[in-house]
PDB file as gemmi writes it, atoms N, CA and C in Angstrom:
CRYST1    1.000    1.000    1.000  90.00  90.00  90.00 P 1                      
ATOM      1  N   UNK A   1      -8.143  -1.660-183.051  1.00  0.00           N  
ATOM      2  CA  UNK A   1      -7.514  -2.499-184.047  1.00  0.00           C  
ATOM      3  C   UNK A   1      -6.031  -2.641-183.723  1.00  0.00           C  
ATOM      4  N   UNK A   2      -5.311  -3.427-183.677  1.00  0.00           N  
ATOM      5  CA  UNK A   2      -4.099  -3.707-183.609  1.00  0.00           C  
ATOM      6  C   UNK A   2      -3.210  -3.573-185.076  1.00  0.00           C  
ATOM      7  N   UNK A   3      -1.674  -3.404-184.583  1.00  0.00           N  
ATOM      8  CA  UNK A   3      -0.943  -3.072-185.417  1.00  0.00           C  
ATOM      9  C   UNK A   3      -1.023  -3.984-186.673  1.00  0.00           C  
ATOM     10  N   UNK A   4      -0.801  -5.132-186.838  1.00  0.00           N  
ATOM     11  CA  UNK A   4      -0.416  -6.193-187.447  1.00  0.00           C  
ATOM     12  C   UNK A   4      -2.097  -6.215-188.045  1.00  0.00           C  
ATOM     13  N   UNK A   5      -3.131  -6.153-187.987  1.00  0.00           N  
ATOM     14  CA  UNK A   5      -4.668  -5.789-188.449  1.00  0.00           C  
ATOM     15  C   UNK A   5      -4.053  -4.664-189.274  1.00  0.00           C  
ATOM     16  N   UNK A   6      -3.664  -3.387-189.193  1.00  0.00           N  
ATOM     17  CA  UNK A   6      -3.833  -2.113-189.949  1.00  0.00           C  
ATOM     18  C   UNK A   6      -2.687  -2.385-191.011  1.00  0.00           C  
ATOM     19  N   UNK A   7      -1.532  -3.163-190.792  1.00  0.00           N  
ATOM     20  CA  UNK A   7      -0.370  -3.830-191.332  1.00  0.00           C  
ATOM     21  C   UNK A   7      -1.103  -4.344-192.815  1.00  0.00           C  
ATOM     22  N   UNK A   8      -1.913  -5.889-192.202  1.00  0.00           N  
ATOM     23  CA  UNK A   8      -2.476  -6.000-193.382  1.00  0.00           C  
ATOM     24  C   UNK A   8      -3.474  -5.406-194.064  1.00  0.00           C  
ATOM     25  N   UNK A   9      -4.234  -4.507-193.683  1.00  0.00           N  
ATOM     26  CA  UNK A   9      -5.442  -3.755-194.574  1.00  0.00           C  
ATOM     27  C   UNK A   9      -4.292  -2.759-195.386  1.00  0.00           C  
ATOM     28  N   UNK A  10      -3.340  -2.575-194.891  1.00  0.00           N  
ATOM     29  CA  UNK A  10      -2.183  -1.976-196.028  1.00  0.00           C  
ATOM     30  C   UNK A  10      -1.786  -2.532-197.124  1.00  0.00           C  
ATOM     31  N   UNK A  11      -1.162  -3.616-196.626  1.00  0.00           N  
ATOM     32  CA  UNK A  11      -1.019  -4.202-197.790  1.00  0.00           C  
ATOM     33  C   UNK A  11      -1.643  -4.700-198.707  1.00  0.00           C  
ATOM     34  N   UNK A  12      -3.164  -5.196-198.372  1.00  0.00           N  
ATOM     35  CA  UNK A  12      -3.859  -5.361-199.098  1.00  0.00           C  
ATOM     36  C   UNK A  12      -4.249  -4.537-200.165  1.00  0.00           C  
ATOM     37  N   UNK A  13      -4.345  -3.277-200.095  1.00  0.00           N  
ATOM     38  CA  UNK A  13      -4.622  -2.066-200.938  1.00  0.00           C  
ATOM     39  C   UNK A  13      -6.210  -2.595-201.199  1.00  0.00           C  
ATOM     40  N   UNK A  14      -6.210  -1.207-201.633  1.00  0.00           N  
ATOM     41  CA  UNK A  14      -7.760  -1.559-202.267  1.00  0.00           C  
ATOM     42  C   UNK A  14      -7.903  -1.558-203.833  1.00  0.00           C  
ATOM     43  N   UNK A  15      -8.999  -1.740-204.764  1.00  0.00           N  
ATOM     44  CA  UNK A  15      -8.594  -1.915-205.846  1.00  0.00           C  
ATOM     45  C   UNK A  15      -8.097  -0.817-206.696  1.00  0.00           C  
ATOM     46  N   UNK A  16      -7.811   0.305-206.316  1.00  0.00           N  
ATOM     47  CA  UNK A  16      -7.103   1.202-207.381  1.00  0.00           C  
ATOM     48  C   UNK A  16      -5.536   0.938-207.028  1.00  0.00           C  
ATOM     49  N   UNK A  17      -5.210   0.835-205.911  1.00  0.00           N  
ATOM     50  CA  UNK A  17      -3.713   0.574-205.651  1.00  0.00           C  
ATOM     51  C   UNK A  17      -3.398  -1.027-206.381  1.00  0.00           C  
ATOM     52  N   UNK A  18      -4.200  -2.123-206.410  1.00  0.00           N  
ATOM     53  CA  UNK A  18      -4.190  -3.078-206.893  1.00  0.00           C  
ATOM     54  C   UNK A  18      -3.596  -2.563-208.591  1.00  0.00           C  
ATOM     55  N   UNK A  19      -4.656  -2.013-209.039  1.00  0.00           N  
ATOM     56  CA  UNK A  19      -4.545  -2.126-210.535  1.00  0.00           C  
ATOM     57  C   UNK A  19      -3.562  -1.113-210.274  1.00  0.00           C  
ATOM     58  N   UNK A  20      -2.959  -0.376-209.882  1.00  0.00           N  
ATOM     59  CA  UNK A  20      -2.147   0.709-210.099  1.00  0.00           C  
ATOM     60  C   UNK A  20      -0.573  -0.019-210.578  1.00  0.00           C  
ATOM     61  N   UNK A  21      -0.523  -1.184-209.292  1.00  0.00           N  
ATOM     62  CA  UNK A  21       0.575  -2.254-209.349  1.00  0.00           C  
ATOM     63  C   UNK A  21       0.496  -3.024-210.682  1.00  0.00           C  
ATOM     64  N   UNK A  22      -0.349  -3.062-210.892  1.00  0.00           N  
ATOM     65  CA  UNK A  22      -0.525  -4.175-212.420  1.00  0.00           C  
ATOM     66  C   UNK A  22      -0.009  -3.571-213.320  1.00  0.00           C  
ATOM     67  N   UNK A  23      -0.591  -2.290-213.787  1.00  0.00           N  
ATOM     68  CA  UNK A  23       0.127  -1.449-214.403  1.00  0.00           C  
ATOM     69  C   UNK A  23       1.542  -1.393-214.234  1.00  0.00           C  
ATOM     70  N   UNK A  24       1.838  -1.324-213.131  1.00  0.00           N  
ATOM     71  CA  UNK A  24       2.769  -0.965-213.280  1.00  0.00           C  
ATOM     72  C   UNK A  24       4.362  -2.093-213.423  1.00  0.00           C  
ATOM     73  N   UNK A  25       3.708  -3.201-213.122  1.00  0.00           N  
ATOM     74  CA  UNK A  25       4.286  -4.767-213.555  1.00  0.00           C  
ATOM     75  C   UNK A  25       4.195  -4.785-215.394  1.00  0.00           C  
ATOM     76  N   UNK A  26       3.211  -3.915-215.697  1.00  0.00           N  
ATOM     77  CA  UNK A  26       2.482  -4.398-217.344  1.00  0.00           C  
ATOM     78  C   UNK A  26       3.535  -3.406-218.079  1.00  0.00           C  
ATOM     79  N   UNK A  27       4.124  -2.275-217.388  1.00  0.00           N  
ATOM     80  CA  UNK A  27       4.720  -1.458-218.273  1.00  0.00           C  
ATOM     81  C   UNK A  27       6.060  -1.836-218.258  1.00  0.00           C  
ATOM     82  N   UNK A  28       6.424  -2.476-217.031  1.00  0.00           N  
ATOM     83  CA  UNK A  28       8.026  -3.490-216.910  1.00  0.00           C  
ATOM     84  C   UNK A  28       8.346  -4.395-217.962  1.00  0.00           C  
ATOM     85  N   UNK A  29       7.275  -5.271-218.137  1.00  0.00           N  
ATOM     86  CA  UNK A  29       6.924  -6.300-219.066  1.00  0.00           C  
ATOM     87  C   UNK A  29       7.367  -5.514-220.563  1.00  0.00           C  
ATOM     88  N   UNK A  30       6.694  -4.779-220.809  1.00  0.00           N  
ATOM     89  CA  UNK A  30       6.604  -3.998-221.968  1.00  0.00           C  
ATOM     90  C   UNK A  30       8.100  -3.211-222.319  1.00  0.00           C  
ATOM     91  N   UNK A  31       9.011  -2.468-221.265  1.00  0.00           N  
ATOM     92  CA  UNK A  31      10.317  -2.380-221.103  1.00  0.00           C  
ATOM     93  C   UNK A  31      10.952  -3.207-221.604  1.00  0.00           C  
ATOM     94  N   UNK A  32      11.401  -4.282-220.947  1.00  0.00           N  
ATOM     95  CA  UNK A  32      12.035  -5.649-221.497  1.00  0.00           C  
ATOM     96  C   UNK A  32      11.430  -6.185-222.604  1.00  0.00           C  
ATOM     97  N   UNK A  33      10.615  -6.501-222.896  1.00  0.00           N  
ATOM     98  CA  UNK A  33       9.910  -7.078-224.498  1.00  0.00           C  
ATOM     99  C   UNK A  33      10.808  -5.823-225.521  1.00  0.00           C  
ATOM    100  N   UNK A  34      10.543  -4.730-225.282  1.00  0.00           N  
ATOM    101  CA  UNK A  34      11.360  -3.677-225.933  1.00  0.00           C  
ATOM    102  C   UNK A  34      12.496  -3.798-226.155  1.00  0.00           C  
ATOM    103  N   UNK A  35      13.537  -4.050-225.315  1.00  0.00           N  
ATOM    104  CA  UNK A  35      15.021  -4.258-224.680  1.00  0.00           C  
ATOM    105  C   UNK A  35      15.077  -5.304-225.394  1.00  0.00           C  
ATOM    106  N   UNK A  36      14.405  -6.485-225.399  1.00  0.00           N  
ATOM    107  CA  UNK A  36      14.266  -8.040-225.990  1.00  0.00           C  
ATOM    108  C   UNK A  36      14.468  -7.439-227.713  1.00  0.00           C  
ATOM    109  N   UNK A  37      13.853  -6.473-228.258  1.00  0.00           N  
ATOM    110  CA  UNK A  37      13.319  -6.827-229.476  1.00  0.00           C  
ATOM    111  C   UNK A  37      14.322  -6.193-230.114  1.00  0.00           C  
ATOM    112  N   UNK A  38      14.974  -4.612-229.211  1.00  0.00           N  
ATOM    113  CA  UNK A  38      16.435  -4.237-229.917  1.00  0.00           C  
ATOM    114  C   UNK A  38      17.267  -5.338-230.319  1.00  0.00           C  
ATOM    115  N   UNK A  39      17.629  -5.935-229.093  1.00  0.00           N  
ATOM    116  CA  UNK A  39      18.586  -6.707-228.459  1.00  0.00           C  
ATOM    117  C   UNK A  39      18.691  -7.869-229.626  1.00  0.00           C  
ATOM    118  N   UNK A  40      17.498  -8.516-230.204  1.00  0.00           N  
ATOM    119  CA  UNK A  40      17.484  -9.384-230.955  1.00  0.00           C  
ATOM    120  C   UNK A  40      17.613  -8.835-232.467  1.00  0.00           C  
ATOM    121  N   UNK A  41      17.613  -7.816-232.654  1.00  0.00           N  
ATOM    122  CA  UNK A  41      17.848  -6.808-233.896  1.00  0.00           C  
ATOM    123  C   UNK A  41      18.990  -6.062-234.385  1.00  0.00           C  
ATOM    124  N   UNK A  42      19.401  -6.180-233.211  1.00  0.00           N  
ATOM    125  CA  UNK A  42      21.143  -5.626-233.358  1.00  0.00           C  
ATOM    126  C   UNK A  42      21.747  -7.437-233.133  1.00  0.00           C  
ATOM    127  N   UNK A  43      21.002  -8.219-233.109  1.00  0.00           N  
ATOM    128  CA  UNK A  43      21.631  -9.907-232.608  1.00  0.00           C  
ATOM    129  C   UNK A  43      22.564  -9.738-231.485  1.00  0.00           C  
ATOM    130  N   UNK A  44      22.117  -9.367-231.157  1.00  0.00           N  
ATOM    131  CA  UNK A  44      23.138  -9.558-229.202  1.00  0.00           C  
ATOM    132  C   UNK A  44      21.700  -9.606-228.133  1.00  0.00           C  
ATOM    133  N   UNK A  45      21.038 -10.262-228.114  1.00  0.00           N  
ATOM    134  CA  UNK A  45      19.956 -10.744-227.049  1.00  0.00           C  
ATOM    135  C   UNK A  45      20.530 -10.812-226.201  1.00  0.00           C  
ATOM    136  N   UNK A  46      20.322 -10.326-225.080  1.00  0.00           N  
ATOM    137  CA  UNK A  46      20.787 -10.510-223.602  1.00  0.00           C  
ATOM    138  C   UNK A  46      20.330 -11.700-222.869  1.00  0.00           C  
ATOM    139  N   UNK A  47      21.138 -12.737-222.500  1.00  0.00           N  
ATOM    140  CA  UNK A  47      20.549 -13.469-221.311  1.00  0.00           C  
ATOM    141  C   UNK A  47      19.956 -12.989-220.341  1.00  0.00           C  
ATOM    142  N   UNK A  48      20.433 -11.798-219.815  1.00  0.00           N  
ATOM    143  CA  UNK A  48      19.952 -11.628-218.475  1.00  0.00           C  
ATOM    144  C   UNK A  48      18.613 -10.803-218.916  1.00  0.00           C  
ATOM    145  N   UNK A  49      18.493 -10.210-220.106  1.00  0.00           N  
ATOM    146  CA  UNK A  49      17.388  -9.416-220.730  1.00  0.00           C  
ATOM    147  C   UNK A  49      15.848 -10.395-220.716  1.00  0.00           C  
ATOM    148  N   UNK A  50      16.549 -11.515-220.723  1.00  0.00           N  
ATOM    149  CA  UNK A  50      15.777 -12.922-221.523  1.00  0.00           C  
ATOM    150  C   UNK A  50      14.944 -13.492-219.545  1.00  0.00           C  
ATOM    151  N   UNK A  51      16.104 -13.415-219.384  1.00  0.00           N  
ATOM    152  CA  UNK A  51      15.852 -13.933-217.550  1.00  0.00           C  
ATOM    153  C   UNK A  51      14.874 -12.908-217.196  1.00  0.00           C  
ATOM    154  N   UNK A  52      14.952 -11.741-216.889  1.00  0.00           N  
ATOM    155  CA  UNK A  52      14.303 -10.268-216.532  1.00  0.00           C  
ATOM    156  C   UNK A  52      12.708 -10.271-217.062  1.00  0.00           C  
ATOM    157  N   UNK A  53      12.807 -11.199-218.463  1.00  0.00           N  
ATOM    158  CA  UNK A  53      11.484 -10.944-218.706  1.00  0.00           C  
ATOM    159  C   UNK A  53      10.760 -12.298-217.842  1.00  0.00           C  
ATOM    160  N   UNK A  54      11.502 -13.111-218.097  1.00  0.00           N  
ATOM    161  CA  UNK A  54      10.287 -14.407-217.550  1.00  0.00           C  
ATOM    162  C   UNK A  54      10.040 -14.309-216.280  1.00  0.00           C  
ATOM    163  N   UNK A  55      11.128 -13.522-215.280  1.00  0.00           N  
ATOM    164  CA  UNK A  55      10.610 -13.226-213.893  1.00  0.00           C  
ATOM    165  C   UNK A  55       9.676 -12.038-213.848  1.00  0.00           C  
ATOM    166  N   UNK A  56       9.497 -11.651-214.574  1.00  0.00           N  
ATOM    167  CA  UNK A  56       8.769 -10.262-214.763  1.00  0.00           C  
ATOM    168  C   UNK A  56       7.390 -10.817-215.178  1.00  0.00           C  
ATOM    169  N   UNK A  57       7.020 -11.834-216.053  1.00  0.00           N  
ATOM    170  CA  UNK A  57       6.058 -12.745-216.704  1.00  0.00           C  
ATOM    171  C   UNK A  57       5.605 -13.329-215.359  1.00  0.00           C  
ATOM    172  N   UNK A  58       6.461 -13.676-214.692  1.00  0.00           N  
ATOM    173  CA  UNK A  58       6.168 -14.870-213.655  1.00  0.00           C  
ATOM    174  C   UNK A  58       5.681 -13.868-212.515  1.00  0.00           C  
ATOM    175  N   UNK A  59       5.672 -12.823-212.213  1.00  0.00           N  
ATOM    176  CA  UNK A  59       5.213 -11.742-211.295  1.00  0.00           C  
ATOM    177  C   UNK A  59       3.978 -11.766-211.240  1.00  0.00           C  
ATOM    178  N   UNK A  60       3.701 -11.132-212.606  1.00  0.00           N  
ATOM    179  CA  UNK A  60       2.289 -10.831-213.494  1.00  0.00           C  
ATOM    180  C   UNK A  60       1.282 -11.192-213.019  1.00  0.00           C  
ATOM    181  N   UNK A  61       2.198 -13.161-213.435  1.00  0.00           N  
ATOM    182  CA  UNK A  61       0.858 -14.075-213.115  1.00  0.00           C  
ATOM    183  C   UNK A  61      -0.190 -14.411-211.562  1.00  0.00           C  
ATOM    184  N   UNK A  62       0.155 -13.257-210.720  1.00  0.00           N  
ATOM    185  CA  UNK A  62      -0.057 -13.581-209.628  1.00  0.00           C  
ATOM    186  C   UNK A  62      -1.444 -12.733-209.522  1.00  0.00           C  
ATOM    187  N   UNK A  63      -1.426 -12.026-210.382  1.00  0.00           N  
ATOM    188  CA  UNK A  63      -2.518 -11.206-210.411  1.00  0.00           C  
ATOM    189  C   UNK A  63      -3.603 -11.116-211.548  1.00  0.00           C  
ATOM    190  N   UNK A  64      -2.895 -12.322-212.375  1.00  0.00           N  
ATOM    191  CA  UNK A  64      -3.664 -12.141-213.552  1.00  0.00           C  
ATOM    192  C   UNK A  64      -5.297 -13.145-213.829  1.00  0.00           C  
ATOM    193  N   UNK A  65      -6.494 -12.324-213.236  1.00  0.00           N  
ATOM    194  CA  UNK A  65      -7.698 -13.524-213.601  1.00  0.00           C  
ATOM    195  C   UNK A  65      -8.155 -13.344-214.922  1.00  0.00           C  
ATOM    196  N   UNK A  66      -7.485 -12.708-215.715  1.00  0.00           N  
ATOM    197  CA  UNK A  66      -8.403 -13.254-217.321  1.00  0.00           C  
ATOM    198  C   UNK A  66      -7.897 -13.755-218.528  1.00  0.00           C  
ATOM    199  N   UNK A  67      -8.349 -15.090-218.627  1.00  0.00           N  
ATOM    200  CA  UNK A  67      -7.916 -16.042-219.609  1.00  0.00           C  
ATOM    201  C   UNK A  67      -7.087 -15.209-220.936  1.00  0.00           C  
ATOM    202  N   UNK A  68      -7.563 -14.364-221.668  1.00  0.00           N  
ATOM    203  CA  UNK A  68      -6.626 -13.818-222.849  1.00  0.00           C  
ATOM    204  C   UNK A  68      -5.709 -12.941-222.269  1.00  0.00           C  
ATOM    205  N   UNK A  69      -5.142 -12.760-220.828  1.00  0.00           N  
ATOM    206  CA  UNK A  69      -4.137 -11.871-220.707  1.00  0.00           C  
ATOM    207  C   UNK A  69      -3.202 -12.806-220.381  1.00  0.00           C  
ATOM    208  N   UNK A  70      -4.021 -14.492-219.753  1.00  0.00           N  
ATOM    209  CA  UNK A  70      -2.755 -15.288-219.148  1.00  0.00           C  
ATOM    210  C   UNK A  70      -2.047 -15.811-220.291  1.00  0.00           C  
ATOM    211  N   UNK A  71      -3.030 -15.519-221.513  1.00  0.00           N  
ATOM    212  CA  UNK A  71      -2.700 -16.685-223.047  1.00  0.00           C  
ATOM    213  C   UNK A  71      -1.740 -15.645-223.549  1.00  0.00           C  
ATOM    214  N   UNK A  72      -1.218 -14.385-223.634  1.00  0.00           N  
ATOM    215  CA  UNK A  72      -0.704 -13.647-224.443  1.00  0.00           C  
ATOM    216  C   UNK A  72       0.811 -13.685-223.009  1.00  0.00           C  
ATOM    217  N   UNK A  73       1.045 -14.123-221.913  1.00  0.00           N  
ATOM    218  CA  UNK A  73       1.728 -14.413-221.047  1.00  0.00           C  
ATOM    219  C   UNK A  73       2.677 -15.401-221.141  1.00  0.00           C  
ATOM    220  N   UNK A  74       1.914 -15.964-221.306  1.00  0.00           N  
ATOM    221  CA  UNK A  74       1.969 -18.051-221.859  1.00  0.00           C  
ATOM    222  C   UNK A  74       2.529 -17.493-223.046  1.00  0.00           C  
ATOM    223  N   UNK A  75       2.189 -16.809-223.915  1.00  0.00           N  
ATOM    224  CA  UNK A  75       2.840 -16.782-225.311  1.00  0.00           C  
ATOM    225  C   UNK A  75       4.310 -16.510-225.230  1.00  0.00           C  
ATOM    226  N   UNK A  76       4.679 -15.378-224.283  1.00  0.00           N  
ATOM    227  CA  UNK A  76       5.304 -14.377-223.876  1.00  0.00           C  
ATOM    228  C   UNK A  76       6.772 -15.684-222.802  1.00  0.00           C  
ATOM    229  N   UNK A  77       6.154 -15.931-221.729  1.00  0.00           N  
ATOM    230  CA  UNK A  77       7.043 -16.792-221.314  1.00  0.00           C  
ATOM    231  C   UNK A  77       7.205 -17.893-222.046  1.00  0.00           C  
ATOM    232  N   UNK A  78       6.919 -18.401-222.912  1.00  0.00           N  
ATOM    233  CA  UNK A  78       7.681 -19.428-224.387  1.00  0.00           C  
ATOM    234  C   UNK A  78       8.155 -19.172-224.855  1.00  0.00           C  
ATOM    235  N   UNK A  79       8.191 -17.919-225.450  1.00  0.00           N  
ATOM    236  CA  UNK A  79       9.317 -17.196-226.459  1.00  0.00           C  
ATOM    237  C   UNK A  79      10.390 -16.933-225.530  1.00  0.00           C  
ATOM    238  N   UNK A  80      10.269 -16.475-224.493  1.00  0.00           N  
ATOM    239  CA  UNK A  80      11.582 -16.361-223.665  1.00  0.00           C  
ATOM    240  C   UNK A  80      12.127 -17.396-223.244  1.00  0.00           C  
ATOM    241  N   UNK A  81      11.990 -18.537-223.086  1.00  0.00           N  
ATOM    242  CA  UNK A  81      12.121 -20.021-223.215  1.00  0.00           C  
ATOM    243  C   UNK A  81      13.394 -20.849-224.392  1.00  0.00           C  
ATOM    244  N   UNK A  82      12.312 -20.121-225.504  1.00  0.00           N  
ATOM    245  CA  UNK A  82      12.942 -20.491-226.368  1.00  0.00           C  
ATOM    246  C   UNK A  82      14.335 -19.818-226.768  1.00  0.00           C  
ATOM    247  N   UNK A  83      14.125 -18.691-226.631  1.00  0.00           N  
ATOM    248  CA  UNK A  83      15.336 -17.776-226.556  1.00  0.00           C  
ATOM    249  C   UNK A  83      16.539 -18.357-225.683  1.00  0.00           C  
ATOM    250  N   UNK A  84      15.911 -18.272-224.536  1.00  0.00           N  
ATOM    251  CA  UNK A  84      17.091 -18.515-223.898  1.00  0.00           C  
ATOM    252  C   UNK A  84      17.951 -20.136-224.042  1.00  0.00           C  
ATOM    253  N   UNK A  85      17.033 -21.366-224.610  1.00  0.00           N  
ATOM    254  CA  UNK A  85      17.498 -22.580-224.921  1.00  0.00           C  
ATOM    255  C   UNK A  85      18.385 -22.100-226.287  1.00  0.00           C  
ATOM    256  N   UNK A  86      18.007 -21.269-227.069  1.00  0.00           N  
ATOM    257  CA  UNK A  86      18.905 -20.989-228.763  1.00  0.00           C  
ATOM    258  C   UNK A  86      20.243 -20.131-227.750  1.00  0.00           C  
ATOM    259  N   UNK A  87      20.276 -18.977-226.720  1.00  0.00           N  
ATOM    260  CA  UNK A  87      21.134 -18.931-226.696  1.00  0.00           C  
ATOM    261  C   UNK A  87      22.060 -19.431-225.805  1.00  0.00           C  
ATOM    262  N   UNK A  88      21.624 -20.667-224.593  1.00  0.00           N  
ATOM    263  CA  UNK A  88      22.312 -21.697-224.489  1.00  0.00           C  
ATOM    264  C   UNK A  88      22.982 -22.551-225.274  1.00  0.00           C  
ATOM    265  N   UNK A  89      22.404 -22.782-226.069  1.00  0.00           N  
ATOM    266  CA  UNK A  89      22.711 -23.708-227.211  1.00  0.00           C  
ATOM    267  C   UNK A  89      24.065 -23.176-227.728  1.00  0.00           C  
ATOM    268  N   UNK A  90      23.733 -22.005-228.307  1.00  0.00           N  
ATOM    269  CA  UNK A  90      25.187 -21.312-229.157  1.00  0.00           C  
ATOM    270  C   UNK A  90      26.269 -21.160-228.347  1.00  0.00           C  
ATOM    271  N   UNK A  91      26.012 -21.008-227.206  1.00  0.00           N  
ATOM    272  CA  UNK A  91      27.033 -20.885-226.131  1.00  0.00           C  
ATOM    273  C   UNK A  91      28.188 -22.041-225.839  1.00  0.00           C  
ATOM    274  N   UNK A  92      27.564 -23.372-225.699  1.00  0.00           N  
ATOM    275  CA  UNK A  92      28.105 -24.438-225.460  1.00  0.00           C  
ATOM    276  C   UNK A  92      28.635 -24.930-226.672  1.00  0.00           C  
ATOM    277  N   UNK A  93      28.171 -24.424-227.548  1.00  0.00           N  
ATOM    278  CA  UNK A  93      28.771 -25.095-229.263  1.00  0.00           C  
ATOM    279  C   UNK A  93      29.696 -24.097-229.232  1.00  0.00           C  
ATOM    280  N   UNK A  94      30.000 -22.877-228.938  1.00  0.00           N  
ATOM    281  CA  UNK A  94      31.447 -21.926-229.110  1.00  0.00           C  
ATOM    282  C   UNK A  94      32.659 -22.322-228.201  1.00  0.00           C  
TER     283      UNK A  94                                                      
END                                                                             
């Protein structure tokens, strides 16, 4: 077998290293949603808190095949959407 063959059967992982990564994208997600929910409770939401999650959302989706995890995603990157247009918004009006 050649290098660049054993290269990719690495990276590929098999499926416990797979889901291990998901997890571990799912508990990032869950970090920031956290960070998000102080943040919006003390009213100082972070932009970059707001950014962090939708690239973090947008990760996810690379791995995600089942319809109610992409819909609670979809939920998830809208609200951060919206967030971040309200605190554009306030920004340019100050």
């Amino acid at each position: 077998m050649s290098v660049d063959a054993l290269l990719a059967l690495q990276d590929v992982g098999g499926p416990m290293e797979r889901r291990r990564r998901a997890v571990g994208r799912a508990g990032r997600i869950l970090d920031i949603l956290d960070e998000v929910k102080l943040g919006t409770l003390a009213g100082e939401v972070s932009h970059d808190d707001l950014e962090r999650l939708s690239a973090a959302v947008r990760d996810q989706r690379q791995s995600v095949d089942d319809e109610r995890l992409s819909g609670v995603l979809d939920e998830i990157e809208v609200r951060a959407a919206v967030e971040l247009a309200k605190l554009e918004r306030a920004n340019s009006a100050s």
